[in-house]
C-alpha positions in Angstrom: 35.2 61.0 -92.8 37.5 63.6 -91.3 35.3 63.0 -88.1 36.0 66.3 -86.8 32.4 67.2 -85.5 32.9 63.7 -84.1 36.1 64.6 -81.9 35.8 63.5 -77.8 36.4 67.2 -76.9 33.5 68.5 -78.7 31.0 65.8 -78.0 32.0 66.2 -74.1 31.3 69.9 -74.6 27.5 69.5 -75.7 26.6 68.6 -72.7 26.2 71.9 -70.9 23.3 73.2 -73.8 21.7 69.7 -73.6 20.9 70.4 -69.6 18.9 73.4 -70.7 17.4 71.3 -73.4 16.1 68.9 -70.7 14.3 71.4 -68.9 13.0 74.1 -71.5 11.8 71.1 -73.6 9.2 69.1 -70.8 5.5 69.7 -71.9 6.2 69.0 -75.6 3.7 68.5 -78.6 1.5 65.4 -78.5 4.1 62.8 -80.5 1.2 61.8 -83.4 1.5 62.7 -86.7 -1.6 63.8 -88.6 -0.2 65.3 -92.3 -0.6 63.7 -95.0 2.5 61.6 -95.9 1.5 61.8 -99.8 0.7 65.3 -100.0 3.2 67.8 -101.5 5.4 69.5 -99.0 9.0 70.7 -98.4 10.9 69.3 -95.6 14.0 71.0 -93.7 16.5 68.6 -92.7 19.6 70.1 -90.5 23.2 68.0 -90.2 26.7 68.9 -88.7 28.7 67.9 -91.8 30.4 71.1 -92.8 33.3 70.0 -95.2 32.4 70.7 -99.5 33.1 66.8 -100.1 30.3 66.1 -97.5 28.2 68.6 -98.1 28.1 67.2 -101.7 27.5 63.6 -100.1 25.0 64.6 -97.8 23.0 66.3 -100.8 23.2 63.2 -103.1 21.5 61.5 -100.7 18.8 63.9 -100.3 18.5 64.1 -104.2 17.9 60.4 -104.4 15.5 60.4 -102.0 13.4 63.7 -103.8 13.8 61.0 -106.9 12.1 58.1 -105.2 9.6 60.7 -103.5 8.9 63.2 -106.2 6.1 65.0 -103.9 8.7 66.1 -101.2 11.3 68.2 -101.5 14.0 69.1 -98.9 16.1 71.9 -98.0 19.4 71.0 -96.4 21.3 73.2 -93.9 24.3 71.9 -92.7 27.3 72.8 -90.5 24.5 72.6 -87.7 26.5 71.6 -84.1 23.8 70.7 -81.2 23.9 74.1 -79.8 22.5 75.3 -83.0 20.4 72.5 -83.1 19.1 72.9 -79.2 18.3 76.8 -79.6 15.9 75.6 -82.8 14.4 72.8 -81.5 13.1 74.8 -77.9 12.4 77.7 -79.9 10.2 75.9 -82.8 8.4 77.8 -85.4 7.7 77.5 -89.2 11.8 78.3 -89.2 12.5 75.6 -87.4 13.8 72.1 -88.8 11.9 68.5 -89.6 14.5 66.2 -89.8 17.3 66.7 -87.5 21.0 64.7 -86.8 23.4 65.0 -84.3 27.1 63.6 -84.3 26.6 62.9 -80.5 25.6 59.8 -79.7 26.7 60.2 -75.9 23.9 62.9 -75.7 20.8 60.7 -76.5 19.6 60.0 -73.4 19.0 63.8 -73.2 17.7 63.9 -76.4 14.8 61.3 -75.6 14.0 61.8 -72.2 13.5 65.6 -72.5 11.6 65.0 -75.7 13.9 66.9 -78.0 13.7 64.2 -80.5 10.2 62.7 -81.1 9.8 59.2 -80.4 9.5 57.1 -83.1 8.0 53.9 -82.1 4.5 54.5 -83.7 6.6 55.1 -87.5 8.6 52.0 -87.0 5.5 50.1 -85.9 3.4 51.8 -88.8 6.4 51.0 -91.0 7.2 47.6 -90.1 10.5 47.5 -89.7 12.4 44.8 -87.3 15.0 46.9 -86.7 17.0 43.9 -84.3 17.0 42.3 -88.4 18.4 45.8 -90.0 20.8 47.2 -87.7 23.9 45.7 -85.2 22.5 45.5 -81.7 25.2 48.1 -80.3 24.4 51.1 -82.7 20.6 50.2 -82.3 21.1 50.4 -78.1 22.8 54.3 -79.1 19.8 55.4 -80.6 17.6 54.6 -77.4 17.1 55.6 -73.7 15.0 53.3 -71.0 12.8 51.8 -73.8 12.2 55.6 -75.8 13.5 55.3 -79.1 14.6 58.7 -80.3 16.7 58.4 -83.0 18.1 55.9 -85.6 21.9 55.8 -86.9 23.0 57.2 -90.0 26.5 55.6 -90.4 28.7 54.5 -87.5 32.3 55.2 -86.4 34.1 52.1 -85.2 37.8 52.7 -83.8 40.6 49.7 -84.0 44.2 50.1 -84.0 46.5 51.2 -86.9 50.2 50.6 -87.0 52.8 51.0 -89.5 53.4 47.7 -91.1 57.3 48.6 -92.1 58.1 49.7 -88.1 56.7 46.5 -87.4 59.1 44.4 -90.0 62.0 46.2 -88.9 61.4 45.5 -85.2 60.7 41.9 -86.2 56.9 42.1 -84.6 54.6 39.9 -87.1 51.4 41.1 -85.9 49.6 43.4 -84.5 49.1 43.2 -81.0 46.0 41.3 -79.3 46.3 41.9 -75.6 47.1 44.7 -73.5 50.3 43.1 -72.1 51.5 42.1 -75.7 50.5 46.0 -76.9 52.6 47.4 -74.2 55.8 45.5 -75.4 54.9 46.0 -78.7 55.2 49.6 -77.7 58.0 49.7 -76.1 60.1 47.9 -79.0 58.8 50.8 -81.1 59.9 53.4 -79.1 62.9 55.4 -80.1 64.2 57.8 -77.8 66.4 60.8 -78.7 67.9 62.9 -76.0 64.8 64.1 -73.9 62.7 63.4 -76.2 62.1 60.5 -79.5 62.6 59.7 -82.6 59.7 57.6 -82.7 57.2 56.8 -80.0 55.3 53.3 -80.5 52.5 54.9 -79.0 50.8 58.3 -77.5 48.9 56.8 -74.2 47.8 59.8 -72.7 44.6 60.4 -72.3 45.0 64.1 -74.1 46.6 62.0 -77.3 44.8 62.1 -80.3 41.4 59.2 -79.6 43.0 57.7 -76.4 40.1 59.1 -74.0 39.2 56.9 -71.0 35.8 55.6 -73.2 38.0 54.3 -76.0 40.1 52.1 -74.0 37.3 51.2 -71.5 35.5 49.1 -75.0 38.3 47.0 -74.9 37.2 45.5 -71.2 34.2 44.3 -70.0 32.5 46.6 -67.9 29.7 48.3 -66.8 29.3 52.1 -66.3 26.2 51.8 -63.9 24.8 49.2 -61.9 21.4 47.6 -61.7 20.0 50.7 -60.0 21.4 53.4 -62.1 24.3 54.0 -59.6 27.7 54.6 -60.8 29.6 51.3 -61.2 33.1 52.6 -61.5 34.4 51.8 -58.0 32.8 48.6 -57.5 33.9 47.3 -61.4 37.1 46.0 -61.2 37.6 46.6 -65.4 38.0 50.4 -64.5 40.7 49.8 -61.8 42.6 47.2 -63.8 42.3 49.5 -66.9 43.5 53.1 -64.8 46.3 50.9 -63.6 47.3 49.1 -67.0 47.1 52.7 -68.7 48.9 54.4 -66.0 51.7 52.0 -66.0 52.0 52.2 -70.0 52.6 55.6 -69.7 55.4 55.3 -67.1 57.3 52.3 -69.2 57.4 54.8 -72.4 59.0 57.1 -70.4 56.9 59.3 -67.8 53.9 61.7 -68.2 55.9 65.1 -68.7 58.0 63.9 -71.2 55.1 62.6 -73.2 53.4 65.3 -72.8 56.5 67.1 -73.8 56.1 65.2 -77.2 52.6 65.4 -77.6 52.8 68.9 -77.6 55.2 69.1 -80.4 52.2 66.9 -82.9 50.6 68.0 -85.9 46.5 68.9 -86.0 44.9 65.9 -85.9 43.0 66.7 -88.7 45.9 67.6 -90.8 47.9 66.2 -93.1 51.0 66.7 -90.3 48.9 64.1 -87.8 52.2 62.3 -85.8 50.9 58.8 -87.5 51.5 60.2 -90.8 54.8 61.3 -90.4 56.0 58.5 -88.6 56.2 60.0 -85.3 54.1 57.6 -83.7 54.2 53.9 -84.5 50.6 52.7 -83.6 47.5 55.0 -83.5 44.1 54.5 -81.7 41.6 56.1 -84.0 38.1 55.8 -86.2 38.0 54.6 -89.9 38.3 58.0 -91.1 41.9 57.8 -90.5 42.9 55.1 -93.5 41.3 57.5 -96.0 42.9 60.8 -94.2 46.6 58.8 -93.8 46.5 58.0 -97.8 45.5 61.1 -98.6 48.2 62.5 -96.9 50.7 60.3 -99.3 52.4 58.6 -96.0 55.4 56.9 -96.8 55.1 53.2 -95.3 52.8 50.4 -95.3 49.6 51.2 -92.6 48.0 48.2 -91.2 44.5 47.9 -89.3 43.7 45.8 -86.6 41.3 45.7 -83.8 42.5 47.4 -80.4 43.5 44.7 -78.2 41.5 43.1 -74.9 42.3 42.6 -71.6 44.6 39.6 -70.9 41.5 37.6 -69.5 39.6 38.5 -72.6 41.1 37.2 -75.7 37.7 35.2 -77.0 36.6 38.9 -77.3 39.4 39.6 -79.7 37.7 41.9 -82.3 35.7 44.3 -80.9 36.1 47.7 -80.2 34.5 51.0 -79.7 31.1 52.5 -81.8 29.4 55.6 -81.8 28.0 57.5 -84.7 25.3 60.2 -86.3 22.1 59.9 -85.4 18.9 61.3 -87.1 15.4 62.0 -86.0 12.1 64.1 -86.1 11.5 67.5 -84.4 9.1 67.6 -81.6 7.2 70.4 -83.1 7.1 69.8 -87.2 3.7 69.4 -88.3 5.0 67.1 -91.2 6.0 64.5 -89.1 5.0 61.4 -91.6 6.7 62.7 -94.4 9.7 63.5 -91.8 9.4 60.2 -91.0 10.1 59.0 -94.8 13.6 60.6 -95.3 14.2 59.6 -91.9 13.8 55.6 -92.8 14.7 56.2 -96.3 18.1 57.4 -95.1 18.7 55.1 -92.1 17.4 52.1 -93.6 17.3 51.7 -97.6 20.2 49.8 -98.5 21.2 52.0 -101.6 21.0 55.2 -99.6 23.4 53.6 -97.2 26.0 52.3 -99.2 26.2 55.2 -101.3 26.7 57.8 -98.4 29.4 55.2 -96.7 30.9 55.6 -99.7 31.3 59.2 -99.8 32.6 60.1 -96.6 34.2 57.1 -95.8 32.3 55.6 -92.8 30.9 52.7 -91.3 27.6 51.5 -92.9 25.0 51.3 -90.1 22.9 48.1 -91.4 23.3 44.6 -92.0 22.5 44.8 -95.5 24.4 47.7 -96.4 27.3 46.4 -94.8 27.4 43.0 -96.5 26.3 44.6 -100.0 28.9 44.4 -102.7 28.1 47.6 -103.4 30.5 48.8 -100.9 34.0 49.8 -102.1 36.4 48.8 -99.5 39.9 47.2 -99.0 41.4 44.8 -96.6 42.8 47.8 -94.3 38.9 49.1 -93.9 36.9 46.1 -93.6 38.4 45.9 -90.4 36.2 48.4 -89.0 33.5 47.3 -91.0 34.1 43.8 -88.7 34.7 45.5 -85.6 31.2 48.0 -86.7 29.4 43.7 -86.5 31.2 41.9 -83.5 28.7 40.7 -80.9 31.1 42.5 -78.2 31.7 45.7 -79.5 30.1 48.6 -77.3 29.5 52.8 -76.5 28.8 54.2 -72.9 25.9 53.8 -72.1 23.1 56.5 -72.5 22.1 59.1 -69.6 19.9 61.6 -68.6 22.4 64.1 -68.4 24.1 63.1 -71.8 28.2 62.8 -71.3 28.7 64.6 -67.9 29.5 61.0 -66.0 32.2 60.4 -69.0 33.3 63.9 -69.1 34.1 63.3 -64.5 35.4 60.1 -65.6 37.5 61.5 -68.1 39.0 64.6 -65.7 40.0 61.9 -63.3 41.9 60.2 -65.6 43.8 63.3 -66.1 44.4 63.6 -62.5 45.9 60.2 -61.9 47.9 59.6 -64.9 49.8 63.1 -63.7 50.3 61.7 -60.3 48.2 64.2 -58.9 45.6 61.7 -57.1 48.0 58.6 -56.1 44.8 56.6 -54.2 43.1 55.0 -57.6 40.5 53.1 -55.6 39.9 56.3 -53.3 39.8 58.4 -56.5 37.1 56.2 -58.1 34.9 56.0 -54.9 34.9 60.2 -55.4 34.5 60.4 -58.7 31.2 57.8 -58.6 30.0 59.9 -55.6 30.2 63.0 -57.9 28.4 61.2 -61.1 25.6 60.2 -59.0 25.1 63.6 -57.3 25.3 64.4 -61.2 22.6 62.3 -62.2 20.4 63.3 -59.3 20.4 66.6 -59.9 19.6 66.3 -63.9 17.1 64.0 -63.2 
């Protein structure tokens, strides 16, 4: 999909509402669910998809569901963001929705440990369901916090590499790139300079270009956020130094941080058809699925390939995995038709059909086994590389938090500052910015 709602900017921004959330939403309803799951009712089920082409997507779905369930109905209101969402769910009332979603996955330890989603254990014990046999482990560990399952996924997001296949022949590279060190002189064989400036860059590294945030590149090492006790880990992890240094480094080889961010301030809207991968601009491009479908329909004018990002040098055997998040759908707190909440919920996250058929309208990542393998699914080569990356044992997302995406969002402004040169001591800089997620933490909690 066009992934907009979805963009690393907006997510980070969410978090600010969701600390209110936390608080105003302690002393919740008692989580059982006492209507009648057969009985007649109409349902109101609120999502963030705003564009016409999703809207229509989002409303086939619900229509096939009203078929198979002919005694529920459900009213749709989209173009929902989570402040919307928030302000609804503390306020409650017969106004209020039943179903919700939320395009931020990096929010859901908020979301279950302040109770603004219901917990949904009892439904998928009632139900049945062995969800470890439905959906891949990584997009099942986004939908919980410490053992509270909130939410379930409704379609995934998995980011890889894409790269201009007739760059690539020209320079006489013939393949894509599958470690860090190989991607860096990959991209500098692509890069074209002209006067102060290029004719083509092999690739945008800093961290304010388009998708190339510190948690996108972080999937591609193994890490660990926290430590055994909660703590921040990012000092003490050597993967965050090695990957602040290997980033830092790319971006002095392709010519320094002003003049890149020279160029990247000359791009196209990301969301546009003037994005610097489709006009050639850039050679290789971090980004979601979305982007094969938005790069076609923008008629670009060479050969795109797909690939997965590449791993740390020490890492190859992990070749294929890369970065997930999502949507993710659960029950209001304070509906009084929580069972027949429940239905669409598992209808929607879970029937094969459902799945499949919504993947194939906005062009994302099918969130279960079965819907990924089904051959029901219309993809090509190009996209069934995320749908691999989506299934690789190794693939990963932050981990959740109590105070949602604040640690990434400190993580993310230091990046800023040492890629600029304006903090030169990287392991000093780390040691501060852990301090300042756990002082975070403690004070959210």
């Amino acid at each position: 999909m066009p992934g907009m709602p979805r963009k690393a900017a907006i997510a980070l921004a969410a978090s600010a509402s969701l600390a209110l959330l936390a608080t105003a939403c302690t002393g919740q309803p008692e989580s059982g669910a006492t209507d009648d799951p057969n009985a007649r009712t109409t349902l109101t089920f609120w999502h963030g998809w705003s564009a016409p082409a999703e809207v229509r997507a989002v409303q086939a779905n619900v229509d096939r569901f009203e078929k198979a369930h002919p005694h529920i109905k459900v009213k749709v209101v989209g173009n929902i963001n989570d402040d919307k969402l928030n302000q609804a769910l503390r306020a409650g009332g017969s106004n209020g929705p039943d179903v919700v979603s939320s395009f931020t996955t990096s929010n859901i330890g908020t979301f279950c440990s302040s109770g603004a989603f219901l917990d949904l254990k009892p439904f998928i014990e009632k139900s049945g369901l062995d969800l470890e046999a439905i959906i891949p482990k990584p997009m099942l560990e986004y939908t919980r916090f410490e053992g509270t399952r909130c939410a379930l996924p409704l379609l995934g997001d998995a980011y890889g590499l894409y790269y201009d296949k007739d760059a690539f022949e020209a320079a006489g590279i013939e393949a894509p790139p599958k470690t860090w060190s190989e991607f860096a002189e990959v991209a500098k064989k692509l890069t074209e300079p002209k006067g102060d400036g290029y004719e083509r860059l092999g690739f945008m590294p800093n961290y304010h270009g388009y998708e190339t945030v510190v948690d996108h590149y972080m999937s591609q090492w193994d890490h660990a956020y926290f430590d055994e006790n909660g703590k921040s880990n990012i000092a003490e992890d050597p993967a965050f130094a090695e990957m602040f240094t290997y980033q830092k480094k790319l971006v002095d080889d392709l010519g320094g941080f002003r003049k890149l961010e020279k160029y990247r301030n000359t791009f196209g809207d990301e969301w546009g058809a003037e994005h610097p991968f489709h006009t050639g601009r850039v050679a290789m491009q971090l980004d979601g699925e979305w982007r094969l479908g938005m790069a076609r329909d923008a008629g670009v004018d060479f050969e795109i390939g797909t690939a997965p990002l590449p791993v740390a040098d020490d890492e190859a055997d992990e070749y294929g995995k890369g970065f997930l998040s999502g949507t993710v759908m659960g029950i209001a707190p304070r509906s009084e038709k929580k069972n027949a909440a429940w239905e669409l919920v598992k209808y929607m996250t879970t029937d094969t059909g459902a799945v499949v058929s919504f993947a194939n309208a906005i062009r994302n990542v099918p969130s279960t086994f079965a819907a990924l393998k089904s051959p029901d699914l219309k993809v090509d080569p190009a996209f069934r590389t995320f749908l691999d990356i989506a299934q690789h044992p190794e693939s990963n997302t932050p981990p959740a938090s109590v105070n949602g995406s604040t640690y990434q969002t400190t993580l993310q402004d230091f990046g800023y500052q040492y890629e600029s040169g304006k903090v030169k001591d990287l392991e000093a800089g780390l040691r501060k910015t852990a301090a300042q997620i756990d002082r975070d933490i403690e004070q959210a909690k």
